[in-house]
C-alpha positions as CSV (number, residue, x, y, z in Angstrom):
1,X,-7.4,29.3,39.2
2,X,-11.2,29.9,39.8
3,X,-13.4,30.9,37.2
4,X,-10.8,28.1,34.5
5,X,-14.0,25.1,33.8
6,X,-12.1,23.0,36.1
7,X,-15.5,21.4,37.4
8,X,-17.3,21.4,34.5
9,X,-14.5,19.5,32.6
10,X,-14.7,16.8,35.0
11,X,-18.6,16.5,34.6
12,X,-17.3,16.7,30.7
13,X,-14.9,13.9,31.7
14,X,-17.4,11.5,33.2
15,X,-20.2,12.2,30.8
16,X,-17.7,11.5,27.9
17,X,-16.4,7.9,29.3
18,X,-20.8,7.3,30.6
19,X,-19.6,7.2,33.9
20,X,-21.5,9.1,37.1
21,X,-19.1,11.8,38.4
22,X,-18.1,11.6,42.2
23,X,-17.1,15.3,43.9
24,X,-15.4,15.3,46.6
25,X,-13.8,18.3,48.6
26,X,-11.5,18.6,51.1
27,X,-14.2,19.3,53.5
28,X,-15.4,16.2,52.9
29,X,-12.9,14.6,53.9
30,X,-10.6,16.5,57.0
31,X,-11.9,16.0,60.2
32,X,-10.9,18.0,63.7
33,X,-10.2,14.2,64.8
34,X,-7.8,12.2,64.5
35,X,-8.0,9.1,62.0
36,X,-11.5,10.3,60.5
37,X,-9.6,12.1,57.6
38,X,-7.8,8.6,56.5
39,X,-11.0,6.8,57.2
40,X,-13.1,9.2,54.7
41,X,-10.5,9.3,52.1
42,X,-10.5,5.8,51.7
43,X,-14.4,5.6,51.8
44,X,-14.6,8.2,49.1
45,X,-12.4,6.2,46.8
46,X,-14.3,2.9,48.2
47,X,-17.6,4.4,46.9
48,X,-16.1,5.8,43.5
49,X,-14.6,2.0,42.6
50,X,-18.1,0.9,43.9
51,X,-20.0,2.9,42.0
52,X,-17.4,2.8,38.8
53,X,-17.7,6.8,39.0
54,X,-15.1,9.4,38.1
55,X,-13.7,10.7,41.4
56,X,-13.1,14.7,41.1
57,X,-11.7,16.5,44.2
58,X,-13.3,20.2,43.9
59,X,-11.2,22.9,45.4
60,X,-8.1,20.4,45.7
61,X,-5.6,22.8,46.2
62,X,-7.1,22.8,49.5
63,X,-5.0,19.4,50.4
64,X,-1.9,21.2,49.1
65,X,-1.4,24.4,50.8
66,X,-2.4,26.3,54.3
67,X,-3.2,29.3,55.3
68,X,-1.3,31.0,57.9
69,X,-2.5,33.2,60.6
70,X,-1.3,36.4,58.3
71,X,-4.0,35.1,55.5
72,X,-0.6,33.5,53.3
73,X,-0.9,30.6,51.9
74,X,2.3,27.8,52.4
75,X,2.7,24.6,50.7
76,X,2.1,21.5,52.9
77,X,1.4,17.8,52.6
78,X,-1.3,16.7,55.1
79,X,-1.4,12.8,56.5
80,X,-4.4,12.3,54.7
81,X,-2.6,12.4,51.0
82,X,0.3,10.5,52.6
83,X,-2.1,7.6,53.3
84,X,-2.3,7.4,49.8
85,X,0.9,6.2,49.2
């Protein structure tokens, strides 16, 4: 839902607990190759324990759904996530 305060009540978040606030997107993180989408995840979470910061994935929905070649979006769960588990 754009437009909601989803990014500012992050920032909100992190200022509230005096913590520096981490953004991440799914830009960020998927890569064209394979094993560089893994490998940034993990570094973004490395540098957010590192730093003791509040991670916030901007635009997260990205991770959850596609687009198809008709413009609709689908529901899917990428590797990268699954590496989370």
């Amino acid at each position: 839902m754009p437009g909601t305060g989803k990014t500012k009540c992050a920032h909100g978040i992190a200022e509230r607990l005096n913590k520096q606030i981490l953004c991440a997107s799914y830009s960020d993180i998927q890569s064209q190759y394979v094993g560089v989408g893994p490998k940034n995840l993990r570094n973004i979470f490395k540098q957010a324990k590192e730093n003791d910061a509040v991670l916030f994935f901007d635009e997260a929905d990205a991770f959850f759904y596609d687009v198809d070649k008709n413009g609709k979006k689908r529901k899917y769960l990428p590797s990268t996530i699954l590496h989370l588990f």
